[in-house]
N, C-alpha and C positions, 0 to 999 in steps of 0.2 A: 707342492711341498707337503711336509707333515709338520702340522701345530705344533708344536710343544708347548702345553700345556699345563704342564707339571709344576712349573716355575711361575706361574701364572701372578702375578701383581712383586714380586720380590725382586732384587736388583742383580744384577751376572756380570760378570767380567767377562772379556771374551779378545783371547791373544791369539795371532794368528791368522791370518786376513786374508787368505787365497781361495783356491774355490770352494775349499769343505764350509773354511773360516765364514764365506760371506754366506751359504749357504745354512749355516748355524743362524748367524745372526737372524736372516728372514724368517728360519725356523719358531726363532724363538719369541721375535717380537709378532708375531702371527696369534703365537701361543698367549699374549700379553704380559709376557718378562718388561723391565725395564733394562736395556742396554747398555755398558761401559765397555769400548773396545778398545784396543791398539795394537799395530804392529810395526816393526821396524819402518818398513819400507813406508814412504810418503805416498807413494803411487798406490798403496793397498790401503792406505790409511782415508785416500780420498773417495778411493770406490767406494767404501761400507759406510763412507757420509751419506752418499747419494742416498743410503736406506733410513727412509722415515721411521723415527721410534729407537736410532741409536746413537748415545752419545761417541764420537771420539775421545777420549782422556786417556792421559798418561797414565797409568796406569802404576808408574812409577811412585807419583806423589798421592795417590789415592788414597782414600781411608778405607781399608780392606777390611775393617769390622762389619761394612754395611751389604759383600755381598753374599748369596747365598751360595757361592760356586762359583769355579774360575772353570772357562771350558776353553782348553788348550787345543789348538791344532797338532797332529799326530805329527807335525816334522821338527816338532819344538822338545827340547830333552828335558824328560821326565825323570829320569835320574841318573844317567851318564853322557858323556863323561864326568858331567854336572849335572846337575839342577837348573833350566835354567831360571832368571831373576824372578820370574812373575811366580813362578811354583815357590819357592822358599818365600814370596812375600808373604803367598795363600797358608801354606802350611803354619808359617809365624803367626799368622791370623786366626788360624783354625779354620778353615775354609777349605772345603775339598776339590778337589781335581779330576776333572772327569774329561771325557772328549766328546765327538757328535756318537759314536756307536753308544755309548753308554745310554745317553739321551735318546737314542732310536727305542733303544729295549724299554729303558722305564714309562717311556710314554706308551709303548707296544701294552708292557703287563696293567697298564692305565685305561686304552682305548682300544688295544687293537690285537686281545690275545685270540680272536678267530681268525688271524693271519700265520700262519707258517712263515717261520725265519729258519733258512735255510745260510750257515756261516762255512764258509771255505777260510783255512788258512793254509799255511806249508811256507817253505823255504822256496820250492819252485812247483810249477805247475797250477797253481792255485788261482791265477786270473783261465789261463783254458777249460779251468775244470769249471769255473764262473761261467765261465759263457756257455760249455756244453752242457750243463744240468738245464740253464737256462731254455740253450735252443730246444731242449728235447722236451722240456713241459710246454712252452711257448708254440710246438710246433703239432701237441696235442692237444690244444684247445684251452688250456689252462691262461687263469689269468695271471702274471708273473712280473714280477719288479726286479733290475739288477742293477746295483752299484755299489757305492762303499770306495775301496779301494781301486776298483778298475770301474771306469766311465763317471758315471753319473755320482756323487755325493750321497751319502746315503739319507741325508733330508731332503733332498732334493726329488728324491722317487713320488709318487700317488700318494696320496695319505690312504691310511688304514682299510680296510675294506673286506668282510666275511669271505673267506676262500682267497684272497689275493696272497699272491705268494709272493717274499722278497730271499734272493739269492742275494749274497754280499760277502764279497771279498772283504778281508779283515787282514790286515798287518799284523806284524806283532806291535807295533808302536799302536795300534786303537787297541788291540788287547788291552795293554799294559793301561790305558785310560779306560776300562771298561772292567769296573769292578764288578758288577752284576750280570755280564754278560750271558745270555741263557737261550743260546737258541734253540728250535725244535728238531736240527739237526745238523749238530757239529761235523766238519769234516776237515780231518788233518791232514794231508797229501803226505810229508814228510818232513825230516828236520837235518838239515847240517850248515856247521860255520856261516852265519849273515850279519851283518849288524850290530858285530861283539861291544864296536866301541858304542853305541844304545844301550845295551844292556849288560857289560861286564864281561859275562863270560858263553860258553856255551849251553852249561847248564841252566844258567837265568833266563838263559833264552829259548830252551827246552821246556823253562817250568811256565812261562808265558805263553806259548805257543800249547799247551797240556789244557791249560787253565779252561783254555773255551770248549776243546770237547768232555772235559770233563761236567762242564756245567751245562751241558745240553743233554734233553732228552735221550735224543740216541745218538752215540760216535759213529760216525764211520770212516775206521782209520786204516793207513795203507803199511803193509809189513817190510817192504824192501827197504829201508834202515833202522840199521840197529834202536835209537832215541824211541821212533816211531811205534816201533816194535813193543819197545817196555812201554810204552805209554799204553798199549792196547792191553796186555798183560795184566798189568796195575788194575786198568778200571774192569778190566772181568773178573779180578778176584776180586775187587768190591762189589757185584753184584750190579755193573751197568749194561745197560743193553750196548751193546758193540755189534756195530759189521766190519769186518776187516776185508782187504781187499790187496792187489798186486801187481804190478805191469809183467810177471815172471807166471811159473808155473806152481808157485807155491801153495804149498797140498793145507797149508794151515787157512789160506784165504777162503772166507767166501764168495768171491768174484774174483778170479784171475784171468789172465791172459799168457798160458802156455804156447807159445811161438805163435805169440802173434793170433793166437783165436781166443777172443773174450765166452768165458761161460761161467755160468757158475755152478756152488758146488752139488744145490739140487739136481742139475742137468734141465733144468728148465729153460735157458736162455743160451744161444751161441752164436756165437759171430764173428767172422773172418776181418780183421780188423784193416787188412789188403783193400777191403772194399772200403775202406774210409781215409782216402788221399791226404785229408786235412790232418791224421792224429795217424801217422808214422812216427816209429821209434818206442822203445820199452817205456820210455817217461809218459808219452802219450796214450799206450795202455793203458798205464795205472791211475791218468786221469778219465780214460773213459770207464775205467772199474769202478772208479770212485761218483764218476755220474749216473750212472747204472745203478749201481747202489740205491743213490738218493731216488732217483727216477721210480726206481723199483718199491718201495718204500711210498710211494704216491700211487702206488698200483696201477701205470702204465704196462700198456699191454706188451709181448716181447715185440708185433709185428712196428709196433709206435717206436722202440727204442729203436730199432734196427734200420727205420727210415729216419731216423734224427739223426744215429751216425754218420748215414752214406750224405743227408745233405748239411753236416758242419762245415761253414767254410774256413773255420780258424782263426786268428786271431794276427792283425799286423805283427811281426817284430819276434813273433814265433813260431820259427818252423816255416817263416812266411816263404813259400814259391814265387819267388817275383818274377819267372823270364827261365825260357830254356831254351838253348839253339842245338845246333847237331853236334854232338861229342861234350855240350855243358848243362849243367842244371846250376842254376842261381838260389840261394837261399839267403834272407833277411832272419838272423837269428840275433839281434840286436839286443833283445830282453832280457839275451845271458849274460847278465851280470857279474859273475861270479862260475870257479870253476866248476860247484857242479852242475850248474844249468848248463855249460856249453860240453858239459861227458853226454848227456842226452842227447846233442845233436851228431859229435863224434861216433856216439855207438851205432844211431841213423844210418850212416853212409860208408862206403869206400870212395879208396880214390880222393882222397880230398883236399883241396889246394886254401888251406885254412887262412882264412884274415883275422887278426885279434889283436888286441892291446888295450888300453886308455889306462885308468887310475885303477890300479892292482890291488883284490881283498888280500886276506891276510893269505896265505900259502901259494900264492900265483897258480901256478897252471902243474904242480907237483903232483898230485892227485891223476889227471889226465895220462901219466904215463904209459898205461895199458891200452890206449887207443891211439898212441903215434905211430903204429904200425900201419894204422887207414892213412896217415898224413903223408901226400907225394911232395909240399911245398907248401910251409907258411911264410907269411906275408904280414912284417909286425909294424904296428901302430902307436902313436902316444907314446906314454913317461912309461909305460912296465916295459917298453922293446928289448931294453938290454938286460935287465934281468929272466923274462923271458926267453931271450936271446941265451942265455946261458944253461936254462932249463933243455932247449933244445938241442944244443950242441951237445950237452954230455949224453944225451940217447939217442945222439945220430940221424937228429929229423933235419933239412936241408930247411933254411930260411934265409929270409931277404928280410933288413933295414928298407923299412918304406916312409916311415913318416907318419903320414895320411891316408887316408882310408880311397880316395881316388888311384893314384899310384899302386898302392896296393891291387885295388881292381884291372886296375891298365895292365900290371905284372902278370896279373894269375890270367887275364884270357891269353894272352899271347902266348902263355906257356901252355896251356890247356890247348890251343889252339894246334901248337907245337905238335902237340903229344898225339891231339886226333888226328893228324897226317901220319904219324906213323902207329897206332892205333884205334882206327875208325870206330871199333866195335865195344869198344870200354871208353864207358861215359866217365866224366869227370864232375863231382861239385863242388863249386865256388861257395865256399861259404863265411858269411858272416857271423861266427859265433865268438864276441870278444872276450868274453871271462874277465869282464874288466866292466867299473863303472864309466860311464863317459864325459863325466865334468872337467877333464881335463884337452877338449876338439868340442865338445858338443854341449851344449845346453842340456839337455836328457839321452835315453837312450831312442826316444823315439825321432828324434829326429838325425840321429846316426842311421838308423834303420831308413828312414826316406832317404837323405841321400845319397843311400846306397842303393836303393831301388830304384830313384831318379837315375842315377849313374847308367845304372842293367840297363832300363829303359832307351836310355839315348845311347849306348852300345848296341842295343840290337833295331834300332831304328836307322843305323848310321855304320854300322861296322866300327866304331873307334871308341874308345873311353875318352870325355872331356875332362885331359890334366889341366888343375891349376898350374900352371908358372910357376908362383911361388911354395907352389909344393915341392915340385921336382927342385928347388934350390937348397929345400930343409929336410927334405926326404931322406938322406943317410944314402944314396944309393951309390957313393962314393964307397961307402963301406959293407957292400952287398955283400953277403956270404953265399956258396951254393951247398 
């Protein structure tokens, strides 16, 4: 872990108790903080007992004059749609709010400013670009830490250490707890509609999402949307160092990727982006632009990037390849949350026998219109189906009421399967790209993504998709449309 030190003999609050939450706490009492914790849940409230050095208390009845900082877990609302209760106790108290990133940095600018902090954020893209910055230092010999937001917690990495490098996924919910935020190099992938009810609006959540590469050394930010765009703008006319970058051929980038060949605009570096299986698709461009970028910036040599591309293996839940048989290719696009993560996978492919649904962001799938022309048959899921469902029909894409995400699968090989008897020679992809959160079938979205890979798996093990029963009874398929 990393000490935190900073706090060292003064008394913390600490709401939020999952794994950043317990990983704060060890941080801090490491550091020699004294402890005050709580969170809802009894079963999280027990775990962070088990840690020597912390009080459980209510947090409610507390006398909040005595702590020095209330350190919120990133899922707890910091100012929408509320406040919630522990943040208006702190602020009645005058006591500030911070989260574990804020505490990563000020103990960094304390003990650990010969480490390079390397922040990714965006809307989407931004855990693949995590890992690919990472694989391609890591795979040149560099010493390199990654977590934050994807994997590991970000106290939870090595402590400090001259030349050790930490990559870290950032939210905009650790933003917004990360008033100092300052790493050695910000990177913005891009910005649209996430999280409104977080943050109000889309603008708040533009000036959130600005805030970190503004406060870092150098941006490197990506042009292909508009928000993004003016963010790069703004800080070159204040006189910041910017790399800009693009999954297109945009002649304003310094690292783009024109059909698909990444180079940049020196003509120093190229490469056919075909040779890297794992990052197909224009979204995947523009995060290998944007790790290139960083990579580049570390003075990796071109022949180093170009062998970290070809061996990324990707990331589960996006873009994942799970299973290919004769006339299908299977994809695990589970992480698309929202409609514009699942246009990146749409733009990816023809042919496509699309599964989607769960708990619908604000604009459902309206946006996607310019790509139901690749869709031969969707296959809908969850509470957005009928709404969806009406999306579809007024632009003439053929869909099926399924229910469930199994049925759905059972549907689309058999039609695929259909289609490659009387067309062998045009493949078809199955894809999971939901455009939708999954709290309404699934726990997370990672575990929609396994079993929908579990599924693939035991269909091409088997020849058959294993239907629930009870799905085929709630499944709609009474009310199939073609």
């Amino acid at each position: 872990m990393i000490p935190i030190t900073i706090f060292e003999g003064q008394k913390i609050a600490v709401f939020g108790l999952g794994g950043s939450g317990l990983a704060t706490l060890k941080a801090l009492v490491a550091g020699g903080a004294e402890l005050f914790a709580y969170d809802d849940k009894e079963a999280s409230r027990d775990k962070a007992a088990e840690i020597e050095g912390v009080e459980i208390c209510d947090l409610k009845s507390a006398d909040w004059s005595q702590f020095a900082a209330l350190v919120l877990a990133p899922g707890v609302p910091l100012t929408h749609p509320e406040p919630h209760w522990s943040v208006r106790m702190a602020k009645d108290a005058g006591v500030e709010v911070i989260g574990d990133i804020e505490l990563f940095c000020r103990q960094r600018r304390a003990s650990g400013v010969d480490s390079p902090f390397i922040a990714i954020t965006g809307t989407n893209g931004k855990s693949t670009t995590t890992a690919l910055i990472t694989h391609l230092l890591s795979e040149a010999g560099l010493d390199v830490q990654m977590g934050g937001n994807i994997g590991t917690p970000v106290l939870a990495l090595e402590p400090f250490a001259p030349d050790r490098i930490y990559v870290i996924e950032v939210s905009s919910f650790q933003i917004d707890l990360a008033p100092t935020i300052d790493p050695s190099i910000g990177v913005l992938m891009n910005i649209s509609a996430d999280h409104l009810d977080r943050h109000g609006d889309l603008m708040n959540y533009a000036r959130i999402k600005s805030r970190m590469v503004t406060a870092s050394d150098l941006a490197v930010v990506a042009l292909d949307d508009r928000l993004s765009a003016n963010v790069a703008s703004n800080l070159r006319l204040k006189g910041h160092a910017v790399v800009t970058v693009s999954g297109f051929g945009n002649e304003r980038a310094m690292i783009a990727a024109p059909d698909g060949v990444l180079q940049s605009m020196e003509g120093d570096f190229l490469f056919n982006l075909d040779q890297a299986r794992a990052l197909r698709g224009t979204h995947n461009a523009q995060n290998a632009a944007a790790a290139i970028a960083v990579a580049r910036q570390l003075d990796l040599p071109p022949a180093a990037l170009s062998h970290g591309l070809k061996s990324f293996g990707g990331l589960e839940h996006r873009m994942e390849e799970v299973g290919a048989t004769a006339g299908m290719l299977f994809i695990n696009d589970s992480k698309a949350t929202n409609a514009d993560a699942t246009s990146r996978a749409l733009a990816s492919f023809h042919r496509i026998h699309w599964i989607l649904g769960g708990l619908a962001k604000a604009g459902g799938i309206t946006t996607l219109v310019d790509y139901f022309d690749r869709i031969e048959h969707a296959y809908l899921i969850g509470e957005a189906a009928d709404a969806f469902a009406e999306t579809l029909s007024k632009h003439g894409v053929a869909f099926s009421h399924c229910g469930h995400m199994d049925v759905a699968l059972d549907h689309a090989v058999k039609a695929c399967s259909e289609a490659a008897v009387a067309d062998a020679k045009a493949d078809r992809v199955i894809l999971l790209s939901p455009a939708c959160a999954s709290f309404d079938q699934f726990p997370n979205f990672m575990q929609r993504g396994d079993i929908f890979r579990e599924a693939v798996q035991h269909y091409l093990q088997t020849g058959s998709v294993a239907v629930d029963p009870a799905h085929l009874e709630t499944g709609g398929l009474a009310n199939e449309e073609q």
